[in-house]
C-alpha positions as CSV (number, residue, x, y, z in Angstrom):
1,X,69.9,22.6,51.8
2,X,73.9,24.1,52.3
3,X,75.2,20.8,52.0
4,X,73.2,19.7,48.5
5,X,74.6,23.2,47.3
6,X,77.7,22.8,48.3
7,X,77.9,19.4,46.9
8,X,76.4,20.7,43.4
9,X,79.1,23.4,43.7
10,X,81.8,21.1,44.2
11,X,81.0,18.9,41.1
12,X,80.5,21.4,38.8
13,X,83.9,22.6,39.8
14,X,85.0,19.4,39.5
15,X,83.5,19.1,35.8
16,X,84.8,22.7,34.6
17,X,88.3,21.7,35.8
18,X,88.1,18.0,33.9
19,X,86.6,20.1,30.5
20,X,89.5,22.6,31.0
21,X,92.0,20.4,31.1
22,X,90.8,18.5,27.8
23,X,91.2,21.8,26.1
24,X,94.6,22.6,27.7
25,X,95.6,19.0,27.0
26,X,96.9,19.9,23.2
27,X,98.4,23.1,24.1
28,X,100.8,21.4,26.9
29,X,101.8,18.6,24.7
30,X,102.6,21.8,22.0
31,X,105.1,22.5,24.4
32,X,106.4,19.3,25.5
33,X,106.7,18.7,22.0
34,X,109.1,21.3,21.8
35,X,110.8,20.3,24.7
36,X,111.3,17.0,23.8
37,X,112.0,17.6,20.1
38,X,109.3,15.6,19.2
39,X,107.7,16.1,15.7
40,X,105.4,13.2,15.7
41,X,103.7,14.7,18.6
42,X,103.6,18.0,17.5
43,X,101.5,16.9,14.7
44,X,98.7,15.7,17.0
45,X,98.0,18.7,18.5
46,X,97.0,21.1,15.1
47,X,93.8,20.7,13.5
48,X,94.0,19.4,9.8
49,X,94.5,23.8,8.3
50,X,95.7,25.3,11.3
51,X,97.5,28.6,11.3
52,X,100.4,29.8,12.9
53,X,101.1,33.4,13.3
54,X,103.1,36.3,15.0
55,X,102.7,40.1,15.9
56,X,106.0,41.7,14.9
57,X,107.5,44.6,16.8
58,X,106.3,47.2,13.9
59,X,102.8,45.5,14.3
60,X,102.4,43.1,11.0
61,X,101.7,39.8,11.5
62,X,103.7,37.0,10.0
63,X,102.5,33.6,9.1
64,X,104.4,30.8,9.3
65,X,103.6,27.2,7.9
66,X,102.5,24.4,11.0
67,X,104.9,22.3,8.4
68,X,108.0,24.4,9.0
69,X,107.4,24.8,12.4
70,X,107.4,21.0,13.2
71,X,110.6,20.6,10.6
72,X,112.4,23.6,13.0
73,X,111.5,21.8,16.5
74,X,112.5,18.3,15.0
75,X,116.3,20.3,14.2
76,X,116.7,21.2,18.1
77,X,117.9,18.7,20.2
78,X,115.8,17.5,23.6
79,X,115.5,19.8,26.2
80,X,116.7,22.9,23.9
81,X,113.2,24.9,23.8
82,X,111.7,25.4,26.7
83,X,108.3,27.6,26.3
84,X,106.7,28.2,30.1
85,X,103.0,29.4,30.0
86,X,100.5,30.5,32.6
87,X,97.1,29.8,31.1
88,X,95.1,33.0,32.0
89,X,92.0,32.5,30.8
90,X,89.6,29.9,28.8
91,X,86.4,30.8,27.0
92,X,84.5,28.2,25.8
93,X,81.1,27.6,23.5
94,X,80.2,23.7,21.9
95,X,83.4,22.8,19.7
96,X,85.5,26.3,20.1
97,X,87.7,27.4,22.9
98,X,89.9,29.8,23.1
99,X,92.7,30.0,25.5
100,X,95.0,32.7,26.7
101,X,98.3,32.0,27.7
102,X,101.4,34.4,28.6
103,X,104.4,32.9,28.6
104,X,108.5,32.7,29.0
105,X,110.7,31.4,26.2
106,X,114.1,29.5,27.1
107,X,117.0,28.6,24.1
108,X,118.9,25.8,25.9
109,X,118.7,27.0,29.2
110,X,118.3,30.7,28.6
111,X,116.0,33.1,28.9
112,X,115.2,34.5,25.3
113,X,112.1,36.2,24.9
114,X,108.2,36.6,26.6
115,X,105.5,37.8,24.9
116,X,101.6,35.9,25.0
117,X,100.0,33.1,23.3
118,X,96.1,33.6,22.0
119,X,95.2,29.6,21.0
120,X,91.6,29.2,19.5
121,X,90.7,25.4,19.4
122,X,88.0,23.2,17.6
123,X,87.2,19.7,19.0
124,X,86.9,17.2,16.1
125,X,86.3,13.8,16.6
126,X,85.8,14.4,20.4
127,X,89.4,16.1,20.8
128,X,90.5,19.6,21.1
129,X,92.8,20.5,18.4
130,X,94.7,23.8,17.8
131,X,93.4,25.4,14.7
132,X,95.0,28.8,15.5
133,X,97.7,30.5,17.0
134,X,98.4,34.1,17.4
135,X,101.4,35.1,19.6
136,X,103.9,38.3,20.5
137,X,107.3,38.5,21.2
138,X,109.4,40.8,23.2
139,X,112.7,41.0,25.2
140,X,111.9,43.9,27.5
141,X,109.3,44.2,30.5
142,X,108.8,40.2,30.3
143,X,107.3,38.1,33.6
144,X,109.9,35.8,33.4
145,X,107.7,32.4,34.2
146,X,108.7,29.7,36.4
């Protein structure tokens, strides 16, 4: 009996970690997107209306356009924005996901600024797209992330 729940606990494991990384899957290329200055890419990983938003220091959130965020990346050359994350936690129910991600910003090699990522997700089509993404920014008590 041990070794059929063991089993059963190892392949649900197993299963969990294969669903997590589909939904992680369009957040990493996000960032190697902007690593690589790569706008086609960029593009495959927002869901048709996404939104792109940040919490400023006095507390008002600014929205930007996905639009102008792919024309900014595609001006950097590669390896000038480096965004390192630590996924911290993943909620998921049917077709929506939401994933929590703390993170370290680099500007061609240096440290610039910390803050977290809150990503909610939709899977369309059978893929996890980013339909919305709320952040901060800070450049004091950061986790600088290796």
């Amino acid at each position: 009996m041990n070794k059929i729940a063991a089993i059963i606990l190892l392949f649900s494991s197993f299963c969990f970690g294969q669903q997590n990384q589909e939904v992680e899957k369009p957040i990493h290329n996000l960032f190697l997107a902007m690593k690589n200055a790569d706008p086609e890419l960029l593009k495959t990983v927002f869901a048709e209306n996404a939104i792109l938003q940040t919490i400023t220091k006095e507390g008002t959130v600014k929205t930007d356009s996905i639009q102008d965020f792919v024309t900014s990346v595609s001006r950097f050359a590669k390896g000038d924005l480096e965004e390192k994350i630590v996924v911290e936690a993943i909620h998921r129910d049917g077709n929506l996901a939401s994933v929590f991600t703390p993170y370290s910003f680099y500007l061609k090699g240096v440290f610039s600024h910390c803050g977290a990522n809150s990503f909610q997700l939709v899977k369309q089509n059978n893929e996890w797209k980013i339909q919305y993404i709320i952040d901060t920014r800070r450049k004091d008590k950061c986790r600088e992330i290796k």
